[in-house]
DOMIMAR-762901 format. One record per residue: residue in three letters; x, y, z of N, C-alpha, C, O, CB in turn. Coordinates in steps of 0.05 Angstrom, whole numbers, plus 5000, padded with zeros to 4 digits. Glycine has a CB too. Example, Ala and Ser with C-alpha at 12.3 -4.5 7.8 and 13.67 -1.06 7.14 Angstrom:
<rs>
ALA526448865156524649105156526449345156528549345169522649115181/SER525749555142527349795143525850015157526850235161528249885114/
</rs>
This chain:
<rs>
UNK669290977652667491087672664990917674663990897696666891377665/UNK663790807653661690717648661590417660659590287669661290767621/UNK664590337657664490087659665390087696665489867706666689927634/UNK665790257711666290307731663590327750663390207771667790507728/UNK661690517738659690517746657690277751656590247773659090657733/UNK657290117732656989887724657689597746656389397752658589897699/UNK660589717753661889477772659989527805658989367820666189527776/UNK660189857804659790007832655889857836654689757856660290467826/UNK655089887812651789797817651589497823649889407838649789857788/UNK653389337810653289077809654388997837653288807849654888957784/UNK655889087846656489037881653789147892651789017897659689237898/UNK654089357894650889417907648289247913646789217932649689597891/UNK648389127882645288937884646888657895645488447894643088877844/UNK648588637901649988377906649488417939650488237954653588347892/UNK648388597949647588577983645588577992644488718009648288747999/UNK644588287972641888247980640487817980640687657961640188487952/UNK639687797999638387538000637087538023637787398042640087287998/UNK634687718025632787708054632487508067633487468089630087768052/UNK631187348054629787088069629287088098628686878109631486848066/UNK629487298109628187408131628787098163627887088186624087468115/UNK630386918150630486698173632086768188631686698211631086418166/UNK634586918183636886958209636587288218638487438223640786878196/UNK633887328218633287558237631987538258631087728271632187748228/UNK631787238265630687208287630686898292631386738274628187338287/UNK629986798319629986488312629186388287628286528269628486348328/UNK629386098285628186068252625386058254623886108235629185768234/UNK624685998275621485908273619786248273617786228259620385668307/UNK620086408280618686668290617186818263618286908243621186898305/UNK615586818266612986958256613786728224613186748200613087448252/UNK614686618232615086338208613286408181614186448158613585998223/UNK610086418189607486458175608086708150608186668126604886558201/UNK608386968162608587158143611487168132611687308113607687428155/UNK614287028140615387068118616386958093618586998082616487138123/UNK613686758082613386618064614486778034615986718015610686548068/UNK613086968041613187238011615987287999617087307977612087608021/UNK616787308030619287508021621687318021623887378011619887778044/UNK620987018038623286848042624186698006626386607999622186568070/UNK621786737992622086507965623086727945622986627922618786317954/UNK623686907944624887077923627187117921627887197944624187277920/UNK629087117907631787137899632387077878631186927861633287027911/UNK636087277875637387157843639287117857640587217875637987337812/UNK639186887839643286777834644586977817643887067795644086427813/UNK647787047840648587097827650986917808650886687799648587277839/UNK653187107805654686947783656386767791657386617775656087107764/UNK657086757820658286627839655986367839653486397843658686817868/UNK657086127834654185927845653686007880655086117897655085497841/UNK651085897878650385847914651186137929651786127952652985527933/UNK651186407918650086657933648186667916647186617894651886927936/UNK647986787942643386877928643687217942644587307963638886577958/UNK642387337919640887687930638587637935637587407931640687967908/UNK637287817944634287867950634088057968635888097984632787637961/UNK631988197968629988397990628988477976628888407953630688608008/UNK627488727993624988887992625089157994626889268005623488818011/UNK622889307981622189627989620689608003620389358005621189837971/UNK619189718019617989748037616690088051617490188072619789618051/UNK614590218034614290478043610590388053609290188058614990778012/UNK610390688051607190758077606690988076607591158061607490708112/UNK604491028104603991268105602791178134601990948137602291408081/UNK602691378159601791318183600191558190599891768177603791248203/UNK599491498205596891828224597191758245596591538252592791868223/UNK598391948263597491958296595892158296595992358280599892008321/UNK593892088319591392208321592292408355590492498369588291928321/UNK594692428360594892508382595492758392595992828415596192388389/UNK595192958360595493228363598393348357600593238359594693278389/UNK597593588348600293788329601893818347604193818339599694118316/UNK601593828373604193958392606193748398605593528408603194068422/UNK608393818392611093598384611093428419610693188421615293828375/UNK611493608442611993458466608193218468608392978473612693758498/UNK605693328463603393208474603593048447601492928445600493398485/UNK605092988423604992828404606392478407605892258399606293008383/UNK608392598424609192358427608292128443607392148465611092388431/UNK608791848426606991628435609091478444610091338426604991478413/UNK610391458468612191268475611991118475614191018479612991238488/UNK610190938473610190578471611090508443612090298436606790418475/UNK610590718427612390668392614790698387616190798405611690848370/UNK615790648369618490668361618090868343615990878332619790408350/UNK620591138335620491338322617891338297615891468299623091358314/UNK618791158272617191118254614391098258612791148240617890938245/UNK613791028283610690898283610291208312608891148332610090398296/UNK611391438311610791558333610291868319609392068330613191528357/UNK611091848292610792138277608192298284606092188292610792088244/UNK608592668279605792708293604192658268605392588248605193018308/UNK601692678268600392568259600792518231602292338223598792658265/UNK599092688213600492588180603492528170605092718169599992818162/UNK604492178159606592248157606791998133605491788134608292278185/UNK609092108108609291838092611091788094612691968094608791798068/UNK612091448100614791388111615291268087613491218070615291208140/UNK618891198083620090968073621090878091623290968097621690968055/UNK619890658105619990488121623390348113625390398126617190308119/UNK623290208095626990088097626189988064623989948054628289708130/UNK629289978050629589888032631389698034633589798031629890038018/UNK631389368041632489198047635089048037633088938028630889098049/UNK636488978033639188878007640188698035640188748060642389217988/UNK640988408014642788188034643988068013642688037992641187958055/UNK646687968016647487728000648287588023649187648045649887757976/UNK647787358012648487008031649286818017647886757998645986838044/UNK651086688020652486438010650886228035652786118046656686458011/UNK648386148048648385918055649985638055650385528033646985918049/UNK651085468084651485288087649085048068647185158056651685328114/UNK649384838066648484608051647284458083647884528106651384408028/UNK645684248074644684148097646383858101645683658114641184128095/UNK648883888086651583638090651983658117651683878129654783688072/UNK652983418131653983508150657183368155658483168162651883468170/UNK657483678144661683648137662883968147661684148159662783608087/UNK664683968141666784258157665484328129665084148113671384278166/UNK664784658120664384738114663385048120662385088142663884598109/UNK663685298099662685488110661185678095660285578075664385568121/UNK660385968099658286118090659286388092661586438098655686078105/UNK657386558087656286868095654486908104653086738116655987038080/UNK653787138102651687338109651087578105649587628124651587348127/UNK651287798090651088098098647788228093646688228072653388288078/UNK647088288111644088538111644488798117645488878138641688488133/UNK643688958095642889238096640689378090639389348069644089338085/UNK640089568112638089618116637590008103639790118108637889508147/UNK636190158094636590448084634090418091632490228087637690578055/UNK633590708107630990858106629890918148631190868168628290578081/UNK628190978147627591108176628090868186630290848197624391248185/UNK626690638185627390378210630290468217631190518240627389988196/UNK631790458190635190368200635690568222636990458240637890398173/UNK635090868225635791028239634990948258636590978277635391228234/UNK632390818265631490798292632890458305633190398329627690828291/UNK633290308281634990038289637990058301639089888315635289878263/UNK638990338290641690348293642990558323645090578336642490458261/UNK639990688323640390868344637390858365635691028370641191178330/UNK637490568375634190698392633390828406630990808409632990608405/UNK634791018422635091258439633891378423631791438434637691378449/UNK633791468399633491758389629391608379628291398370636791888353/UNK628691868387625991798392624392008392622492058407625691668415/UNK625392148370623192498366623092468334624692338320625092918379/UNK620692638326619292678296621892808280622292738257616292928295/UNK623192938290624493048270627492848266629192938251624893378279/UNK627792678275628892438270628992268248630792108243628092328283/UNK627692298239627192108220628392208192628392428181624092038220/UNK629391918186631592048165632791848142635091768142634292148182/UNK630291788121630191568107633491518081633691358062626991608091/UNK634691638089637191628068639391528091641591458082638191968049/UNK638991508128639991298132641091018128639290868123639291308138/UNK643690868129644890628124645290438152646890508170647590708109/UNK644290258153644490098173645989808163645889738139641590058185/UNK647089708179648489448174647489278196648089268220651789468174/UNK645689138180643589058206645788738214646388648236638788968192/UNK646788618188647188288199650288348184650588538169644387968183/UNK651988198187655088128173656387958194656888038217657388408167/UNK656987638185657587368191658887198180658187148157656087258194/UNK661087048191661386808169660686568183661486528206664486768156/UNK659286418170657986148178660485968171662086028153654786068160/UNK660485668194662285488206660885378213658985448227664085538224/UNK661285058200660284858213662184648219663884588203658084768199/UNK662084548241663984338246662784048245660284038247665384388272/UNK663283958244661783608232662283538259664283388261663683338202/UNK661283588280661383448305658083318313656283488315662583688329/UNK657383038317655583028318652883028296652782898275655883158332/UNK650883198307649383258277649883498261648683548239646483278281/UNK652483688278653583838259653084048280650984068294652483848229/UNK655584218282655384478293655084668284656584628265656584528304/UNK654284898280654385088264654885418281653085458296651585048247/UNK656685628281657885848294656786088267656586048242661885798302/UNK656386268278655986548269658086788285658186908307652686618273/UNK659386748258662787028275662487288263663087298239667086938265/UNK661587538278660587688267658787868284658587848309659687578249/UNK657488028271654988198271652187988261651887878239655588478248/UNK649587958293647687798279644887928298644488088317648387398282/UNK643587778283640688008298640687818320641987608319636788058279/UNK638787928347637987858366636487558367634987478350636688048372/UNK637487408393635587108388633287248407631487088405637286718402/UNK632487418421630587478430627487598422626887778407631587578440/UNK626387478431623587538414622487498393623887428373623087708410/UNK618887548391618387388367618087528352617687388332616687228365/UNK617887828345617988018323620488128312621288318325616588218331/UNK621688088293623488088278624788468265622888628261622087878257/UNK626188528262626688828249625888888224625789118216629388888246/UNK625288688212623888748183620588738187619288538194624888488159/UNK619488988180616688958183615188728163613488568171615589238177/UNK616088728138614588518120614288238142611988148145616688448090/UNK616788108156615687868171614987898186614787658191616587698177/UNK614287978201612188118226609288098219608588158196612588458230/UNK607288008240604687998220603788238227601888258211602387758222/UNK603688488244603188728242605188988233607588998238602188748263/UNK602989228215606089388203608289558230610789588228604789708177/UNK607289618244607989738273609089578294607489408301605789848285/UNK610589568302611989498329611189438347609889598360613089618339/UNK611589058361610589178383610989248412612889408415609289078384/UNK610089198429611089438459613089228464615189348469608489528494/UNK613588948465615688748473617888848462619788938475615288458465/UNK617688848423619388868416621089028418623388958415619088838405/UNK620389298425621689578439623389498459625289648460619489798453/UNK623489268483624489148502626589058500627989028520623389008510/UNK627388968473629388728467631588838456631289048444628288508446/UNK634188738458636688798441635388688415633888498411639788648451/UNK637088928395636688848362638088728357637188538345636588998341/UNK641088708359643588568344644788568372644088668392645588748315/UNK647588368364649788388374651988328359651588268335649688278392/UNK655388318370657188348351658588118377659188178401658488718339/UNK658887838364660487648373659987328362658987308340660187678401/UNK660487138373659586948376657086738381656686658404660686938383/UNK655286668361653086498367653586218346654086198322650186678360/UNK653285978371652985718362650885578362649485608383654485588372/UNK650085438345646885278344647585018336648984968317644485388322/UNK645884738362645684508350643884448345642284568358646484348356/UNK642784258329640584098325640283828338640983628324640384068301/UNK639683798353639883538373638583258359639483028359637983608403/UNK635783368346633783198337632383328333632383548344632883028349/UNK630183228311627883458298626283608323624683798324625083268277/UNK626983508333624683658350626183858376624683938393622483408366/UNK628483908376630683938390632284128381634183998372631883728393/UNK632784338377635284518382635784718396633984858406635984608365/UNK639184758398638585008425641485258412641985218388639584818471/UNK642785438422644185678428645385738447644485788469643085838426/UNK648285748436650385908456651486108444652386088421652585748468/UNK651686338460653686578447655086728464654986688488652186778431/UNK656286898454657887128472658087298455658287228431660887078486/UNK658187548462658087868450658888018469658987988493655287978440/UNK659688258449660188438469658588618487659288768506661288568459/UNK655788548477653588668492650988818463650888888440655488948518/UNK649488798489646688928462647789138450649689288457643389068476/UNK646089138425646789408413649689498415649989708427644989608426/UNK651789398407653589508417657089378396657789138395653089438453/UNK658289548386660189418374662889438390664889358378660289528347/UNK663289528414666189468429664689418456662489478464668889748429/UNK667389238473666689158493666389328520666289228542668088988494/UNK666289598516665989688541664189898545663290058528668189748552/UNK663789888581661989988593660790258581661990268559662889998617/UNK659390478581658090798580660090988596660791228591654690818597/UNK661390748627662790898644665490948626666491178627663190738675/UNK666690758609668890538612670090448632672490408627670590578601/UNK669190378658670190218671671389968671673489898682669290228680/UNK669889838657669589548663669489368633668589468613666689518683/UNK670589098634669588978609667088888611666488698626671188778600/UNK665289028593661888838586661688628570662888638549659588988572/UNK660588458574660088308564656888158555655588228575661488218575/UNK654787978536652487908542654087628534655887598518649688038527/UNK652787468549652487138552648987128541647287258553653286988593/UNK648186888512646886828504645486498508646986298513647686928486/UNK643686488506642686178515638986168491637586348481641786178565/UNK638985948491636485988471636685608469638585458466637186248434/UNK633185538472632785188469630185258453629285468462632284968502/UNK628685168436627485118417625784808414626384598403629385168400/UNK623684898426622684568425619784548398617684678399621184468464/UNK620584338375618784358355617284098362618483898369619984388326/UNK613984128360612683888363612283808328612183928306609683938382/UNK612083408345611883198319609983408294607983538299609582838330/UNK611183388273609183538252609683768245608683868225606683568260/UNK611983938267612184138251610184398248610184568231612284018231/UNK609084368266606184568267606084758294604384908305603184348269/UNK608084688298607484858323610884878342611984668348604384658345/UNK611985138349613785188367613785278401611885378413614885358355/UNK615585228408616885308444619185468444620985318451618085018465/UNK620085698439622385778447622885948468621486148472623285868431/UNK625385868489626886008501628886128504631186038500626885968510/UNK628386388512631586478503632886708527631486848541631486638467/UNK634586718527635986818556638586988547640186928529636986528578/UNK638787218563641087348558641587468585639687578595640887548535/UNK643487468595646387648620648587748606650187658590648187428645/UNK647988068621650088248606651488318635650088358654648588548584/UNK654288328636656288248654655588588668654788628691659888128638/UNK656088768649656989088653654589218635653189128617660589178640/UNK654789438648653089658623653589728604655889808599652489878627/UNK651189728581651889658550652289928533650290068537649189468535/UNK653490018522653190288497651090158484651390018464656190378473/UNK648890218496645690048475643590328477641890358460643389668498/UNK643890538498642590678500642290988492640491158495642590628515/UNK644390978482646091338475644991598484644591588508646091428442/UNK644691738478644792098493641992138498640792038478646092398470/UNK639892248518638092238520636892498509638692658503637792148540/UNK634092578506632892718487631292898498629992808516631792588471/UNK630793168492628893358497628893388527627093288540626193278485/UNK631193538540630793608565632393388587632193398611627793618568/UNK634593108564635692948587633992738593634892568608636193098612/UNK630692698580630192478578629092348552628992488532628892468594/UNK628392098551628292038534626691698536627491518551630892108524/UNK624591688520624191328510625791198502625991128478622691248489/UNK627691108522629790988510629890648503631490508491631891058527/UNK626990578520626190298509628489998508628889818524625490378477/UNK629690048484630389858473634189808491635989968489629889918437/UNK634289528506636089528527636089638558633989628570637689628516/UNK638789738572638389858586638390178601640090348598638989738590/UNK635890188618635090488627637790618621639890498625633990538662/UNK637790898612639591128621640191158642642691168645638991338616/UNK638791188664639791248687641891018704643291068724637291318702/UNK641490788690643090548707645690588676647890608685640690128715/UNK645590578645647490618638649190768641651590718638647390608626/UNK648091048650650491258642652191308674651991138693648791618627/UNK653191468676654791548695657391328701658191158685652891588719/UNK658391378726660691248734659890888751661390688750662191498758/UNK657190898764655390788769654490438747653790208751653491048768/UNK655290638719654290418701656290238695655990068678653190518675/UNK658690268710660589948713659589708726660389478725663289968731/UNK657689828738657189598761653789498759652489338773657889758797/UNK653089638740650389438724650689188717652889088717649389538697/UNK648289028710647888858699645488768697644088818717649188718704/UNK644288638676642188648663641588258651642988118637642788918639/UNK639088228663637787938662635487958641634088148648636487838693/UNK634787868623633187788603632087458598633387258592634787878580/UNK628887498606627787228599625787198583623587238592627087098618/UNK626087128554624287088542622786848528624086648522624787208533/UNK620386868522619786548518617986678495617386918493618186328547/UNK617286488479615786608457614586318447615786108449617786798433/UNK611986358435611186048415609586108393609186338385609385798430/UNK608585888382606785978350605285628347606385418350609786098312/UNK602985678339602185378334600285478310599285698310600385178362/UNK599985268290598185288264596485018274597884818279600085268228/UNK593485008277592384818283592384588252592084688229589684928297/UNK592584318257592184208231589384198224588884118201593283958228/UNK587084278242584084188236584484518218582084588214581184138271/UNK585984698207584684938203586384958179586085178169584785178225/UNK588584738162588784738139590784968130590585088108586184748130/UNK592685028147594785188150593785508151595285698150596585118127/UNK590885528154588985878154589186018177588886258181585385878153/UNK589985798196590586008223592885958237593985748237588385998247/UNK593586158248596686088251595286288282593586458281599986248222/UNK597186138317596386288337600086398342601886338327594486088364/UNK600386508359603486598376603486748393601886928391605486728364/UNK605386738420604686918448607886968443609586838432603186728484/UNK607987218457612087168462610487338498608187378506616187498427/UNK613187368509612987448536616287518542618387458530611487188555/UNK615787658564619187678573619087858605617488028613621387908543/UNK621487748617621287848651623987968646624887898624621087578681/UNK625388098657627988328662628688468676627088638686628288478651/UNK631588458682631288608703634288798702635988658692630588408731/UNK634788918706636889188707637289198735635689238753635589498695/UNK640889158739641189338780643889488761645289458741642689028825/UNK643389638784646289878793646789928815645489828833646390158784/UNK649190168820649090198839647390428849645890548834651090168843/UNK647590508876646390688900643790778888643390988875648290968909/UNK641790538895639790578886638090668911638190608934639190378871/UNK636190878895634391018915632091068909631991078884635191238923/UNK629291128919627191108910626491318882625391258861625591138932/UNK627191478888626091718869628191748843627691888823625992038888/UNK631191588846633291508823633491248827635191148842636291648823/UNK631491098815632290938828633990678797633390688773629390838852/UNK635690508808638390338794637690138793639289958786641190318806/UNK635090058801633689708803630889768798628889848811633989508837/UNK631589688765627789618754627589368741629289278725626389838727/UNK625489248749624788948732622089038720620189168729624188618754/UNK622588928694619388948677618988708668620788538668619089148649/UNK615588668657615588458643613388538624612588758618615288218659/UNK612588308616610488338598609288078577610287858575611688558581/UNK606788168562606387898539604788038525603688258528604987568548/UNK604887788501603787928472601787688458602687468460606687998448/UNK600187698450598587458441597587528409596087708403595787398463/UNK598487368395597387468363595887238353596087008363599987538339/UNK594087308331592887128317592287208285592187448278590387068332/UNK591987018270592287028235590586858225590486628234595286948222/UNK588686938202586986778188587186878164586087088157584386768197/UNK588586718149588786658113586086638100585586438086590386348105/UNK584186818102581486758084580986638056579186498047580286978081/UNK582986718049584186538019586586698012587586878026581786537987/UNK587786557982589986607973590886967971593087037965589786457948/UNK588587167978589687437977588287597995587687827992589487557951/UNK587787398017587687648035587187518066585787318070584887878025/UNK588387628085588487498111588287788136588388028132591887278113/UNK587987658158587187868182589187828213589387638228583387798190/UNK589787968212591887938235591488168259590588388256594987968223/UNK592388038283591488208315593188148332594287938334588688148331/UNK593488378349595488258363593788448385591788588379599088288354/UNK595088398415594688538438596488398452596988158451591988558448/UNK597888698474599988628484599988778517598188948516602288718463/UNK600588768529601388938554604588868572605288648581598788878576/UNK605789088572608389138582607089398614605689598618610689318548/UNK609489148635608889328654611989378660613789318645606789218678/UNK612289558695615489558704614389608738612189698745618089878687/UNK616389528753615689628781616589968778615290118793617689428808/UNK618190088764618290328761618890398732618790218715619890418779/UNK619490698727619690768699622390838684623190958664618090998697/UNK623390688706626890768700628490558670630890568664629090658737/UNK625690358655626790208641626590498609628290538592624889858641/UNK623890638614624090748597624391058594624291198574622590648589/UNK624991128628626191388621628091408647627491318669623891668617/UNK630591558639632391638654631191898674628891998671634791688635/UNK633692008696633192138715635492298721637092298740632291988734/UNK635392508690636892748692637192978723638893078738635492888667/UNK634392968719634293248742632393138761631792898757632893588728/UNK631493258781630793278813627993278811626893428795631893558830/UNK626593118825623793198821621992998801619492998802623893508808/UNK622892878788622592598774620792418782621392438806624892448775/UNK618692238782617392138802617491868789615391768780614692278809/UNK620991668789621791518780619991288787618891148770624091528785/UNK619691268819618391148832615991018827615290838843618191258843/UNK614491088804611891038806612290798775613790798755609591388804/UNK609990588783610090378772608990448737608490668727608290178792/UNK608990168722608590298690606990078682607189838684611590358668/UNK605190248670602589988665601590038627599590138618598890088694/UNK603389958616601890058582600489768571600689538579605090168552/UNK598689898550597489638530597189728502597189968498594389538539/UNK596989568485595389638455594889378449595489158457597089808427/UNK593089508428591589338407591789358387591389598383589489318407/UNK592189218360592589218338590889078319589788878328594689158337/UNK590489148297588389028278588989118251588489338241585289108286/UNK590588838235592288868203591488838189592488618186594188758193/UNK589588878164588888728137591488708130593288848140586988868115/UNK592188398100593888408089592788278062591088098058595888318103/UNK593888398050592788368016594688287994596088467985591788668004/UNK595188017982596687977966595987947944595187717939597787837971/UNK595988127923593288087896595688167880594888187857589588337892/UNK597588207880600288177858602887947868603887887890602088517856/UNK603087877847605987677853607887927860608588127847607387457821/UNK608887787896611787927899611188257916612988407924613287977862/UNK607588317916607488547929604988447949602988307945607088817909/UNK606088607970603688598000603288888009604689088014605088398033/UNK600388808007598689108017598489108045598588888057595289148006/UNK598189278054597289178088595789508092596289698078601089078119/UNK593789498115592389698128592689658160592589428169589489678118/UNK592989858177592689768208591289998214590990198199595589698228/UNK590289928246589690078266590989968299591289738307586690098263/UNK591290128307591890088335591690288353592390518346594189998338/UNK590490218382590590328403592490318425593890128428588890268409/UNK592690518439595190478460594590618488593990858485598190628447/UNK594490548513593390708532594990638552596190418552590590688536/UNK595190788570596990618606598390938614598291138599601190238599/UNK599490908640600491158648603791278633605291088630600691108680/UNK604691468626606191618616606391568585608591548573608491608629/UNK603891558575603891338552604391668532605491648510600191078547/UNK603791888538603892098516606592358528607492338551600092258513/UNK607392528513608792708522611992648536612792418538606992838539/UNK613292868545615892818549615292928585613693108587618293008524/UNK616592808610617692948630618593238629620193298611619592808635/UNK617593448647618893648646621593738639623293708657618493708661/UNK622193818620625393858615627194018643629694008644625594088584/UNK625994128658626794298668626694148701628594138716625194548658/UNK624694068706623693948737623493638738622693538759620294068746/UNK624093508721623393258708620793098710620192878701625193078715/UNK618893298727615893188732614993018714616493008695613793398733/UNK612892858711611392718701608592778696607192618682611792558712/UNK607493018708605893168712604293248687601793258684606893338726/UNK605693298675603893378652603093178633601093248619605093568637/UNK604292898627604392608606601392518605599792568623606592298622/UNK601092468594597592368588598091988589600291888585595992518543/UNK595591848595595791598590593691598568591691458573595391418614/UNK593691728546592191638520588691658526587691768547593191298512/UNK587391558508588191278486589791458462589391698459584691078470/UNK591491328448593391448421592091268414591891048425596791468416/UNK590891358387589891228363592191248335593391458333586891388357/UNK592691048318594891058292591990938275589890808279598690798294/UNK593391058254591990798229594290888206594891128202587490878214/UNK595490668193597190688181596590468157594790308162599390668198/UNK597690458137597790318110601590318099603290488102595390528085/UNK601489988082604390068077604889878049603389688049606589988107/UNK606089878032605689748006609189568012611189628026605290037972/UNK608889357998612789198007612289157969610489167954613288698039/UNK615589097967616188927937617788767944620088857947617389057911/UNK617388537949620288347953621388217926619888137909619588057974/UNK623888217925625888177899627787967908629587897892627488447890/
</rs>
């Protein structure tokens, strides 16, 4: 029994090697995940490595006890609790067999798992109320086998389950330089389940091709099932001489409407944010969607500043059609938006990070559906925040962090009438958070 137990723990810690690089392009928030990228054990296998992190907190919304005027839609569940709340943000585990930088046929792994509130809200982004949250959640954020073919300077394929090439904030809060989310990232597919290839052209040069079955989504078809869905992936990467500074672009077309959005909340609507609107996925209607994603993102460390400041913008345009679209339901929304951050390393244990962002839409159909009659889909969406991180590294292997942030724009508080679907009652803020969160990377 003992020795059973024993085997069962030793697999367990064997699903782990963060290094936080294939959760997002390689270059993205590059700066903060220094901490968590250099820790690991070998295991008894040569060349797999474990590693991750804990990751808990505590947050405050300042937006009041009443569950509907509590909610802060520009957040993601975790960062939307009503006010007093202590999270376990995620308890991280990966093992990876990494490729070698040979360039021969050769191959790899990958697996990431994720436990605790993120995963619930990673695994299901629709769901978007306080009582949600549900830290003994299991997420399977990444699972891949790496292929390289010796063509050239070497090809390399990911077959599998892999996080999103979109955007520059990542699913793991530790590499992120703020602890909270931001309004872009809410925009973006988290994973997909297919095919992604990457070359390296020249140092300064690489790009991405993939196919999946679509965001968020592990089979290929539609919400309707009508139709086969599909997302087509694209991504170019331009690094300047030195190494100090990135360009990335990255692009996604999804053929059909995606299972990315699931059942909507409190009355038939819901912040459903992340992918595409409810009202263009669901119904019979949602065969004949399709959905455009453009994102561009960068980061530069000046060399006059001695690696202390690190700058990065990401941005992104989108657009969602369906069919029989009409003003007040309406099946055609484009949003866009940008984000601008900045970081100063004051010395070896302690640095300051900011971000400010604004996400707009010609209407509100990216982030709420149009259950019932009376809805006032129509009307355009204008949100912002601001953010402001201490980060504190005064132990080997642990990061302190403190935030505040603001959030203001129209439907920025409360839910649509459950009943009339008005908008009438939603507040545009300001929502104030201040949150704190402790990491251990292993």
């Amino acid at each position: 029994m003992i020795k059973n137990i024993t085997a069962i723990l030793g697999v367990l810690a064997a699903v782990a090697s963060l290094s936080l690089a294939d959760s997002a392009p390689e270059t993205s928030a590059q700066d903060t995940k220094k901490m968590v990228q250099n820790n690991f054990v070998e295991t008894a296998q040569k060349g797999i490595k474990l590693s991750g992190y804990v990751d808990a907190g505590y947050s405050y919304n300042f937006a009041g006890a009443n569950q509907n005027g509590s909610v802060v839609n520009s957040r993601v569940q975790s960062d939307s609790a009503q006010q007093g709340d202590f999270n376990l943000y995620a308890v991280k585990l990966a093992l990876e067999k990494a490729m070698t930088s040979e360039n021969k046929a050769q191959a790899g792994f990958r697996v990431d798992v994720m436990i605790g509130e993120d995963a619930k809200y990673l695994a299901n982004p629709s769901v978007q109320s306080n009582s949600a949250q549900d830290s003994n959640y299991l997420f399977l954020e990444q699972a891949y086998v790496q292929l390289r073919a010796p063509v050239g300077n070497g090809w390399d394929f990911k077959v599998g389950k892999f996080a999103s090439i979109l955007g520059y904030e990542v699913m793991e809060r530790p590499a992120n330089m703020n602890i909270t989310y931001g309004l872009l990232y809410n925009q973006f597919p988290f994973w997909y389940t297919g095919v992604l290839s990457s070359y390296k052209f020249d140092e300064y040069l690489d790009g991405k091709l993939g196919v999946a079955n679509g965001a968020n989504s592990d089979n290929n078809t539609t919400t309707s099932g009508n139709s086969d869905g599909v997302a087509l992936l694209a991504a170019l990467n331009v690094t300047a001489p030195g190494g100090n500074a990135n360009w990335s672009h990255n692009f996604e077309y999804s053929t059909a409407s995606e299972n990315s959005t699931g059942n909507p909340t409190s009355g038939g609507t819901s912040t459903t944010q992340n992918a595409l609107p409810v009202n263009v996925s669901n119904g019979a209607a949602g065969g004949n969607a399709w959905t455009i994603i453009y994102n561009s993102w960068g980061n530069w460390a000046p060399k006059f500043a001695n690696d202390k400041l690190l700058f990065a913008f990401d941005s992104v345009l989108g657009n969602t059609a369906g069919a029989n679209n009409t003003p007040n339901n309406p099946k055609n929304t484009t949003w866009w938006g940008a984000s601008a951050y900045a970081k100063y390393q004051f010395n070896d244990w302690f640095s300051l990070m900011s971000r400010g962002e604004y996400f707009g839409g010609d209407n509100i159909a990216k982030i709420y559906g149009s259950p019932t009659s009376g809805a006032n889909q129509s009307a355009g969406l204008s949100w912002w925040e601001y953010t402001i991180t201490a980060g504190f590294n005064v132990i080997d292997n642990v990061l302190i962090r403190a935030e505040y942030r603001l959030d203001w724009g129209n439907y920025m508080t409360g839910v649509p009438n459950s009943t009339t679907g008005s908008t009438a009652g939603m507040g545009s803020g300001p929502a104030h958070y201040a949150g704190a969160e402790v990491v251990y990377s292993f």
